[in-house]
N, C-alpha and C positions, 0 to 999 in steps of 0.2 A: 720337624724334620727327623728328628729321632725317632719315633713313632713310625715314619717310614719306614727307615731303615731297617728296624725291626721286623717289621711287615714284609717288607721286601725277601730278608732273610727269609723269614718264615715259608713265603711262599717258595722259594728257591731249594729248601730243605724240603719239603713234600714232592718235589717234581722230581729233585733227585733221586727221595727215597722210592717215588713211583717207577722212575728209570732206572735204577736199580734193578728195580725187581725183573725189568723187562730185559738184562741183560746177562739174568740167568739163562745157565744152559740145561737141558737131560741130565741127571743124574743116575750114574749105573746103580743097579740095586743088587746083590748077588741072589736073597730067593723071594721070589713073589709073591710065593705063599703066604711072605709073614708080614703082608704090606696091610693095612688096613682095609674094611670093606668099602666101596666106594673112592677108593684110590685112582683116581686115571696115573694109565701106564703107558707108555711109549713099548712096542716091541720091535725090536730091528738085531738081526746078524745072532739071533741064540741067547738075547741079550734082552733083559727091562729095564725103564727108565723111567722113575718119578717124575713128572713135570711141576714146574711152580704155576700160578696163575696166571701170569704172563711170563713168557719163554721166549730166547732165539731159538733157533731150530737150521740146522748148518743142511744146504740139500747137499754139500757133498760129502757129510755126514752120515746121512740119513737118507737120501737117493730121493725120487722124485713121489715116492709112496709112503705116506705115515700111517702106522699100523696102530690104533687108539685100541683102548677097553678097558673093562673092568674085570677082575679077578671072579672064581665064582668060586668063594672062601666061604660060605653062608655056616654057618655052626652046624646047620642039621638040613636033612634032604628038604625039601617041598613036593607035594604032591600036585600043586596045581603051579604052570608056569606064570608069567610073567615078560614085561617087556622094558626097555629103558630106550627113549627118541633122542636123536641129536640133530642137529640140525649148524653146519657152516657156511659162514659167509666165508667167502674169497676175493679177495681183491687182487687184481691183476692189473697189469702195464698196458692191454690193451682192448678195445672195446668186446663185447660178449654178444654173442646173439641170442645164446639160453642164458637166460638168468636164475629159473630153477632147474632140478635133477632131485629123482629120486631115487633110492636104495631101501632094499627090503631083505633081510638077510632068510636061511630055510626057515620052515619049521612051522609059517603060517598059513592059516585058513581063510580063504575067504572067495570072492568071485572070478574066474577067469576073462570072461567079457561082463559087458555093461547087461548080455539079455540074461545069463546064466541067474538063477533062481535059488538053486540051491550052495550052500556053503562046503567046500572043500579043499582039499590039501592045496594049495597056490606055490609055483615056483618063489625063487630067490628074483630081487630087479636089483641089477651093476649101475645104474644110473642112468632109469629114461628118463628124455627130455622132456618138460614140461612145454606145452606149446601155447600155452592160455596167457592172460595177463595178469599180475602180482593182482590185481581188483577182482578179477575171476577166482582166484585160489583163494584171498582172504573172504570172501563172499560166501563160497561154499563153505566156508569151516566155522559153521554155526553152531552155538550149542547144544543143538538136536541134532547136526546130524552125525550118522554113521559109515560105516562104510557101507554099505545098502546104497545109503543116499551120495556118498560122493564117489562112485564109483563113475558118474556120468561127469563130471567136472568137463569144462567146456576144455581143450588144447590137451587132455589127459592120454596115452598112448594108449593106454590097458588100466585096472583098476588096481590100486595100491595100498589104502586102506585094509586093515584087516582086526581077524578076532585072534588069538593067543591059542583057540582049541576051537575044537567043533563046532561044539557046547554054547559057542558065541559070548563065554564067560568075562571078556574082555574084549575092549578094542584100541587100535591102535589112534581112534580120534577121541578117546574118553577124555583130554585137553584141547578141546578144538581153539583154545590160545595163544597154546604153545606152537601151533602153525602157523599163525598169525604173521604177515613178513609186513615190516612197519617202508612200507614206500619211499616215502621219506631218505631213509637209509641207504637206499637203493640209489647205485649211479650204472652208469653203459659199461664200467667195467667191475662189474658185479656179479657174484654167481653165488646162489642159497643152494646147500644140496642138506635135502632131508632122509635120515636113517630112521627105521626101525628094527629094534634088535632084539629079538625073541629067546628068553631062555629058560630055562625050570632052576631058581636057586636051591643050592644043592653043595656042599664041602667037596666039589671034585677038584679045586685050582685049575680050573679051566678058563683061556680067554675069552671073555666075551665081547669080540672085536670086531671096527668095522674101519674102513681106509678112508682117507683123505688125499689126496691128490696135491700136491705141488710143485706139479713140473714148471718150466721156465716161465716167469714172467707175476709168477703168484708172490704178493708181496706180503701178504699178511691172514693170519685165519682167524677169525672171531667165532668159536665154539660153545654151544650151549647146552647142556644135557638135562635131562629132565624124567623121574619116575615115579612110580608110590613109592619105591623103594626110597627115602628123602634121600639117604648118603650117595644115588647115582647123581644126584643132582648137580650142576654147578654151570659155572663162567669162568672161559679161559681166551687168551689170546696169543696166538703162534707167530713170531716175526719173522720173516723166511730170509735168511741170510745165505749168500753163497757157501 
């Protein structure tokens, strides 16, 4: 019985100390510049916010738009850009008809339509809908292909993949795992929205930022970042409280 009890304890001390962690809020930072690289920041009202790995997040706080990124504090310019992907789930109060969306911030190259041949400057994408099925999208994201090849993905509005420069030097599918959406996970009130975010590191303190969405009804955001760059890297989760 002792033995239990201990146990018991035990488990009761980690769930708190997990909850805990999740009833951290934003913390205001006064300069950003001197945050680490790889830092996720919150930016709202003129203002940055360090977040923990799991955080509340107040929407009337923070209003219905959460402004993510990372600092672009790099010690010395680069001559050749780069990119860092995210990708959040959302859970919501009521059922979803799109479950993915995509976002592409300026700066990249790549195809306009599916016939377009050559590579070229490509607008910014706010979040088209994905029209295909989570089996359709993890299907195409194989480890040969490119944007070339997924430009054609079956439900796809326009082509979203891309390269970092001309040059084709890079691409935005060079981890076709990290697109990966585990099914499984997935329920009716669901939504994966994937970002790419294009930049040249460089010691200017510039945001390197992309929005998240949680108007009424979004109850939680499970966020994953991912780069060569390792310190863009990580796992966070936002609890959206009033």
């Amino acid at each position: 019985m002792k033995r239990c009890v201990i146990l018991v304890s035990f488990l009761l001390a980690l769930c708190s100390e997990a909850w805990g962690e999740c009833l951290s809020s934003p913390k205001p930072i006064e300069d950003a510049r001197a945050v680490s690289l790889g830092t996720l920041l919150l930016s709202a009202s003129g203002r940055y916010y360090v977040l923990d790995p799991c955080v509340r997040i107040s929407r009337r706080q923070f209003g219905s738009r959460l402004k993510l990124g990372f600092m672009n504090n790099f010690e010395k310019a680069d001559t050749e850009a780069s990119f860092y992907s995210a990708k959040s789930k959302r859970t919501l109060t009521l059922d979803q008809t799109t479950h993915v969306s995509l976002v592409r911030t300026p700066g990249w190259f790549g195809y306009l339509t599916t016939s377009d041949k050559e590579v070229q400057s490509i607008p910014e994408i706010r979040g088209d809908p994905f029209r295909g099925t989570i089996e359709q999208w993890n299907s195409a994201h194989a480890p040969d292909s490119g944007p070339k090849e997924l430009r054609n993905i079956p439900g796809l509005i326009r082509p979203w993949h891309a390269f970092v420069d001309q040059g084709q030097s890079l691409a935005s599918s060079v981890d076709p795992q990290f697109w990966q959406i585990d099914a499984a996970d997935m329920t009716s009130k669901t939504i994966v929205t994937n970002y790419i975010i294009r930049f040249t590191p460089a010691p200017t303190n510039s945001f390197l930022d992309f929005d998240i969405y949680i108007q009424d009804g979004v109850k939680s955001v499970d966020l994953t970042t991912a780069s060569q760059i390792e310190a863009f890297s990580g796992v966070r989760t936002f609890i959206i409280v009033p």
